[in-house]
N, C-alpha and C positions, 0 to 999 in steps of 0.2 A: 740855486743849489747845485744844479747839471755841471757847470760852468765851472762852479769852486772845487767840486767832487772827485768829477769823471776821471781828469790825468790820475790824482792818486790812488781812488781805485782801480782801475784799468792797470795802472804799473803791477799794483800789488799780487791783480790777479794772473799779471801776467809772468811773472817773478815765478809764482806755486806754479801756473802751468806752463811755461814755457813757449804758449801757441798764442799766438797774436787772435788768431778768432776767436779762440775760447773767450779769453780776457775781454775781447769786447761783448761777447756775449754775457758773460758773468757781469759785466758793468751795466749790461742792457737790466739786468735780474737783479740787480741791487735795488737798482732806482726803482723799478716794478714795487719789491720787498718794503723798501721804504715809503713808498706812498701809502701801500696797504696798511704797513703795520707801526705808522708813524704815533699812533696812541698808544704802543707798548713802550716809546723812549722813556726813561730816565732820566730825570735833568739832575740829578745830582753828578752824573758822567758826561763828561766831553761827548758834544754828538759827534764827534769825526770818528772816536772809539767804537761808537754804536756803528755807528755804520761800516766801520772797518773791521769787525768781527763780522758783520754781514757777510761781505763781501769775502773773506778769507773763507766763513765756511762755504759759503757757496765751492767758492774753488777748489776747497780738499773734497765737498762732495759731487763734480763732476772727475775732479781727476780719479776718485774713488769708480768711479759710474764707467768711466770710462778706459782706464788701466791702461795707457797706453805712456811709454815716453815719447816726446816729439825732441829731435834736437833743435837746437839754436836755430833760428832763423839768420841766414846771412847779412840783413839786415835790417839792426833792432837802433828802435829808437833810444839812444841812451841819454840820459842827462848829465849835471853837472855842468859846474862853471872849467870855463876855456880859456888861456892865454891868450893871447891879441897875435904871437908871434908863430906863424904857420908851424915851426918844427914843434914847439910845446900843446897846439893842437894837435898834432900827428901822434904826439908821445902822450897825451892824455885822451885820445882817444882808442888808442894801442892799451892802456891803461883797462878802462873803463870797459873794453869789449873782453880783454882780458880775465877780467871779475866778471863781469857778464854769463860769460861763458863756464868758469869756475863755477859759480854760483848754480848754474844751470843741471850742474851734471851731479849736483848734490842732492840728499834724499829734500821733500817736498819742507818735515820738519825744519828744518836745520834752513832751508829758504828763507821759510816764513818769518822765524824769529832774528834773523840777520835783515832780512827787509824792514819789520819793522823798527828795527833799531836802529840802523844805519841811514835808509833809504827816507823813511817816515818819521825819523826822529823822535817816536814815541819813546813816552819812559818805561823804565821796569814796570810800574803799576798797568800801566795804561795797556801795555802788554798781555800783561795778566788779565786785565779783566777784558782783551778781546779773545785772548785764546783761552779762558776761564783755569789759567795756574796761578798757581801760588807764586807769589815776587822771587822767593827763593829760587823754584824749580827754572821761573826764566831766565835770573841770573849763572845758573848751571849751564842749561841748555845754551844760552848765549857764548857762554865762554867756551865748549863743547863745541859749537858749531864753527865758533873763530879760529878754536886751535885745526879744526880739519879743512878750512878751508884756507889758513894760514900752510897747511902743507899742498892742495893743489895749486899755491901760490909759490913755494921757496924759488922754482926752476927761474920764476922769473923776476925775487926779489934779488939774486944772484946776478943779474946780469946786468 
């Protein structure tokens, strides 16, 4: 379970707080979470959802705990598939830290719900029932957080 888990939670929580120790500390406290309170799952829902509402409130309640912004680390593990030819890795990974960085400097909301949709590929439902909204409110917020992070993005879809 460690093994299948850890990268996507760790990402997730590293997305909401922005600090590489956090996230692994939050990933350390998920798995804790989940062995204690593995008799409270639902199998009518995807265990990756259960687990990844763990892990997100974890992290909105340390960055709560903690009130701090951290900036970007200079050097964040990103993923995403790479071209084979060195300049379209330079250019997707100029890309990638690009949004990285956008994304970072966005409130924690507007993170969360573009991680998950983008990053974790979860649907609107699946959304919903980890951050407990309604399908609608995240289709809002979704679109909401795209158009504002489509505008820390123009300078550089222009170029």
């Amino acid at each position: 379970m460690v093994t299948r888990y850890q990268r996507p939670i760790y990402n997730a929580a590293f997305r909401v707080l922005g600090n590489a120790e956090d996230a692994s500390d939050v990933t350390q406290i998920v798995f804790l979470k989940i062995s204690e309170r593995l008799h409270e799952y639902d199998s009518q829902y995807k265990f990756f959802s259960w687990i990844y509402r763990i892990a997100i409130n974890e992290s909105i309640n340390l960055r709560r705990r903690s009130r701090r912004e951290q900036p970007l680390d200079d050097e964040v593990d990103l993923e995403g598939p790479a071209a084979d030819r060195p300049e379209s890795q330079y250019e997707n990974g100029q890309l990638s830290e690009r949004i990285q960085r956008a994304l970072m400097s966005m409130k924690a909301d507007d993170r969360i719900v573009l991680t998950l949709r983008h990053f974790s590929d979860c649907s609107y439902r699946e959304i919903g029932q980890i951050l407990e909204l309604e399908e609608k409110t995240v289709k809002s917020r979704l679109f909401e957080a795209r158009q504002r992070l489509g505008e820390l993005l123009k300078d550089f879809r222009t170029n």
